[in-house]
N, C-alpha and C positions, 0 to 999 in steps of 0.2 A: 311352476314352483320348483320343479329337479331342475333346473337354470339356474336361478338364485344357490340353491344351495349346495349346489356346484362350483359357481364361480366363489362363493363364502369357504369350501375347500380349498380350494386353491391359492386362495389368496391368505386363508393362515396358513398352509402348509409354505409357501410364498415366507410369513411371517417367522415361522417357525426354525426353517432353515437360516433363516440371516439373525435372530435373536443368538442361534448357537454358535455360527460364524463370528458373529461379533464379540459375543463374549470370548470365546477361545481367544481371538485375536488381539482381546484388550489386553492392556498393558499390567501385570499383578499386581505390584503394590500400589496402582492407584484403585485400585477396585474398592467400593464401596460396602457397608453393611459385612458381608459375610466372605470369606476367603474365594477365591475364583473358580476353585473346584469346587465349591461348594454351588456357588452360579450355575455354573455349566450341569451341573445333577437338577438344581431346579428347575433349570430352563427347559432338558428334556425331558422331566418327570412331571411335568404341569405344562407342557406345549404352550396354549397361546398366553396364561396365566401368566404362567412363569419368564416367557418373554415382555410381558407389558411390566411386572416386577423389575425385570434387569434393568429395561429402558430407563423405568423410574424413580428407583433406590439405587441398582449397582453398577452402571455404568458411569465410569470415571468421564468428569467434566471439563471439556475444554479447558485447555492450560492457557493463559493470556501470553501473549508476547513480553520479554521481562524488559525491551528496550522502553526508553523514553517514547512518554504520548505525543504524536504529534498535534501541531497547533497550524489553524488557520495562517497564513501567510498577515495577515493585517492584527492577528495576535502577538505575533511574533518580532520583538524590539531590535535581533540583530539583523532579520530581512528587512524591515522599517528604514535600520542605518547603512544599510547597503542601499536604499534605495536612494537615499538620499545623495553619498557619498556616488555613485554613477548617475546621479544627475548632474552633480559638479563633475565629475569627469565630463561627461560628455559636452558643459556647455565650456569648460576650457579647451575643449578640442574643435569646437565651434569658433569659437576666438581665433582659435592659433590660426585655423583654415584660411577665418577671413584673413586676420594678418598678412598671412603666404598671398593669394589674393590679389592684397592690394600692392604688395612688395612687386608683383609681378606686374600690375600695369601701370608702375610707376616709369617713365623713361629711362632708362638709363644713360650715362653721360660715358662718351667714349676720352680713350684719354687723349690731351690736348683738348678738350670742349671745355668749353669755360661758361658757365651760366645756359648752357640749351645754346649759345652761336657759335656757331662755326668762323673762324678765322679765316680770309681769304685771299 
């Protein structure tokens, strides 16, 4: 049973330190309920109390990012049109390829050739 209540010391004392660290280290006028120095007096005059209070009332909360939310890609109507628009790209460069392609294994005629015969 001095095991238990041993590792239960520790682990508020554990509690106890990082309640005051944290509150010291938050940030002041986001602090919640009661001014910061007034936190940090409760936190070490009511130990674990007073840390489960800060947790829960005066610790200032996550600030969101103020940028635009982003959106799934198939939500999103100017990735939609980019896709679209690089898929005509790319079958117009399929085209051209072949084009080049065929240009190339067409014969070419040397000058003097007249119709593919050669004059003799």
């Amino acid at each position: 049973m001095v095991r238990v209540w041993l590792i239960i010391g520790v682990i508020a004392a554990f509690f106890y330190i990082y309640s005051i660290v944290d509150c010291a280290l938050a940030d002041g006028p986001r602090v919640r309920g009661v001014p910061k120095a007034a936190w940090i007096a409760i936190v070490v005059v009511f130990a674990v109390i007073g840390g489960i209070l800060w947790f829960m009332i005066g610790r200032p909360r996550r600030a969101l990012p103020a940028g635009p939310r982003t959106m799934a890609p198939d939500d999103d109507p100017d990735f939609l049109r980019n896709l679209e628009r690089d898929r005509a790209q790319q079958e117009r460069i399929r085209r051209l390829e072949q084009e080049l392609t065929d240009l190339d294994d067409t014969p070419k005629k040397r000058p003097g050739e007249a119709d593919g015969h050669r004059d003799a």
